[in-house]
N, C-alpha and C positions, 0 to 999 in steps of 0.2 A: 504494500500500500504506500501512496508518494505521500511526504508530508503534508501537502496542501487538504488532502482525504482525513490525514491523521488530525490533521488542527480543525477539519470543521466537524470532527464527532463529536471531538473536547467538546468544542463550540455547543455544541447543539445540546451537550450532556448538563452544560454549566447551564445553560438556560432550563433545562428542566427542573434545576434546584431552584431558583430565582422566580419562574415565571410561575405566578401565582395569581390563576382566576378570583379575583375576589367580591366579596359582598361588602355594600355598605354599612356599616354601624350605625344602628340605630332601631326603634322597634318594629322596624319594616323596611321589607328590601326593596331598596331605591332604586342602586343600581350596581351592575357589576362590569367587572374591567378587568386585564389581563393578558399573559400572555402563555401560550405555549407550544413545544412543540408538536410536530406532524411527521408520523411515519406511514407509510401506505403502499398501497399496491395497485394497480388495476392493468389495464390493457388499451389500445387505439389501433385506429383503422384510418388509417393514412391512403388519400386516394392517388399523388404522383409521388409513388415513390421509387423506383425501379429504378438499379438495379438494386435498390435496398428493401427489406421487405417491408410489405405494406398492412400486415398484424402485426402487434407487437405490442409482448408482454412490456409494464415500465413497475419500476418501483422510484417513489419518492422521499425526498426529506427536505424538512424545511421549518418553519415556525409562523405562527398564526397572532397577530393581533385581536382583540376581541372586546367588544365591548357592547352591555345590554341596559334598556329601560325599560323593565319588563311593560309589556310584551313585545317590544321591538326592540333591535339590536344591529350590530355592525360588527364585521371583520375586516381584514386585509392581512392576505396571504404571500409569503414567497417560499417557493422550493425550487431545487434542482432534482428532477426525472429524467432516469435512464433506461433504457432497452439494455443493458451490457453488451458483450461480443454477440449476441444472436439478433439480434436487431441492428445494432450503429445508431440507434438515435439517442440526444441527448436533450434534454429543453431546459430554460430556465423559465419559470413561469409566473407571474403574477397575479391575482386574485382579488378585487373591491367591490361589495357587496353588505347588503343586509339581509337580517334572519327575523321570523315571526315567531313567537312559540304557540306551539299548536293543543300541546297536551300537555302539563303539571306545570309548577312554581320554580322558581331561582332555589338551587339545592336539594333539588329533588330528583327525581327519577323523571324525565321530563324529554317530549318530540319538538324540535323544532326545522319552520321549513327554509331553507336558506338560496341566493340569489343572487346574483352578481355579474360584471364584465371580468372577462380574463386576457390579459396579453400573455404571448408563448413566443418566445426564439428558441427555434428548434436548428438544431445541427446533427448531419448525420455522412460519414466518411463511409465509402464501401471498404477502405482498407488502412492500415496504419497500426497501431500499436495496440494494444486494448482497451475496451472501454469499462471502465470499472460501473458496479451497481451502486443504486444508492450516493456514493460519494461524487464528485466533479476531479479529474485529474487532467493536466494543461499538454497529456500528447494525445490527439485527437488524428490528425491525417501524416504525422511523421511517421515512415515505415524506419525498420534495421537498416544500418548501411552495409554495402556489400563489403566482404571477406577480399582482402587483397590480392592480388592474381587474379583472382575469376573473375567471368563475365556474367554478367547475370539478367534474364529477360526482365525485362519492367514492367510491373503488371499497372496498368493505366487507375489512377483511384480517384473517384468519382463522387466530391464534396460539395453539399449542400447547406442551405442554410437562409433562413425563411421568418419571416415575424408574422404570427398569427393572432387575431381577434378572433373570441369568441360569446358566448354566452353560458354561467358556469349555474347549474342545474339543482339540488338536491335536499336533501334532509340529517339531521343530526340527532342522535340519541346520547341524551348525557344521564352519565351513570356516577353520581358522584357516592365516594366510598369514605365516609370519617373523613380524613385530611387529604382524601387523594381528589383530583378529579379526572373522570375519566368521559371522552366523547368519540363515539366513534361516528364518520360520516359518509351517504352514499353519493355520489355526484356525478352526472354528466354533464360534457363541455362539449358542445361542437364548433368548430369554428373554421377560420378562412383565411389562407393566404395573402397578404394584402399587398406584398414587393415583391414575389417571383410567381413561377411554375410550380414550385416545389417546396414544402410536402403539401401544397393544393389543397382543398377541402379537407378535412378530419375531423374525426369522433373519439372522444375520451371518456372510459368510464373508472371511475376509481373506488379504492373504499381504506378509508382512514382512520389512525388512532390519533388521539390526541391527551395527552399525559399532562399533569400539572398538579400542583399544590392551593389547596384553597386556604382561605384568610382562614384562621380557627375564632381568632376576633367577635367575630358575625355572628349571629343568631338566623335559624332558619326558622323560627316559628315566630311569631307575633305572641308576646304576651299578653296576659287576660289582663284588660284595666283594674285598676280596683278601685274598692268602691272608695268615695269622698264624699264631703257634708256630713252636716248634723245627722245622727242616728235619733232617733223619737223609740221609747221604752211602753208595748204596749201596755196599757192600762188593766188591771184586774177586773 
């Protein structure tokens, strides 16, 4: 693994200590804010992509801003998505959007529907070095150089690279546990080539974890008032 791979795990691990969905203090929840990260998985179907393939498995990482009043709320996303060696593609992608909640309260076991634009620069080499998962590493279309003496045929490699808009789709299930918080989310993006040929139209579907620490500060329930004023002593 290259350093640049090794420093944004760190990266992304310090932020899961740090990045803490929070509640506001007080006897009712106002609002909450926060940050954490995103690990995930899904698949695209890329329409010009040849001679690259055009399914292709991706996994991401990245980290999520986030912020709610209940019932409405806001994100904004970045991660880096990769195909590894069995695809060549690579994307960095961005995410700005609001979420509804559909089903339960702030701290709770709770559905929310979420919405957003997405920009993507995607890059993909037919040949060149490997592409790592998960991580971003800075050899993308450098191939080995040749062995001294020999002669060696040169296989032509065929690099791409494309800025996509599109429309980012889906729903969140948050499961928060004691001090943990847990969201995982389902999403599709389809989107659109907007400065070349390639990768042309595409479709993204993904499914995401999202890990963090909640405030302990907070209270998730609303306390009962109590009572005030004169009490009156009924009469015999």
């Amino acid at each position: 693994m290259t350093r640049g791979g090794a420093a944004w795990i760190a990266l992304v691990g310090a932020a899961s200590v740090l990045g803490l969905p929070r509640v506001a203090r007080g006897d009712q929840v106002d609002s909450r804010y926060g940050f954490a990260p995103v690990v995930g998985t899904g698949f695209a179907v890329v329409s010009h992509a040849a001679p690259l393939p055009s399914f292709v498995g991706l996994t991401a990482l990245g980290g999520e801003f986030l912020g709610e009043v209940p019932p409405w709320g806001g994100f904004l996303r970045a991660e880096f998505v990769s195909s590894g060696d069995g695809g060549r593609w690579t994307e960095l992608s961005f995410a700005l959007g609001g979420s509804r909640r559909l089903v339960g309260a702030a701290g709770r076991v709770s559905l929310l529907a979420r919405a957003g634009v997405a920009y993507q620069h995607w890059m993909g080499s037919s040949g060149g070095c490997g592409v790592l998962l998960f991580v971003p590493n800075s050899c993308m279309s450098q191939g080995p150089p040749p062995m001294m003496g020999l002669i060696m045929a040169v296989t032509p490699v065929t690099s791409y690279s494309g800025d996509v808009l599109g429309i980012l789709g889906g729903v969140r299930l948050e499961l928060p546990v004691g001090p943990l918080y847990f969201a995982v989310d389902t999403s599709a993006t389809p989107g659109l080539d907007v400065g070349s040929s390639s990768p042309g139209a595409l479709i993204g579907f993904r499914l995401d974890l999202l890990v963090g620490f909640r405030d302990r500060r907070s209270t998730d329930e609303t306390p009962e008032p109590q009572q005030t004023g004169p009490r009156f002593r009924r009469g015999t």
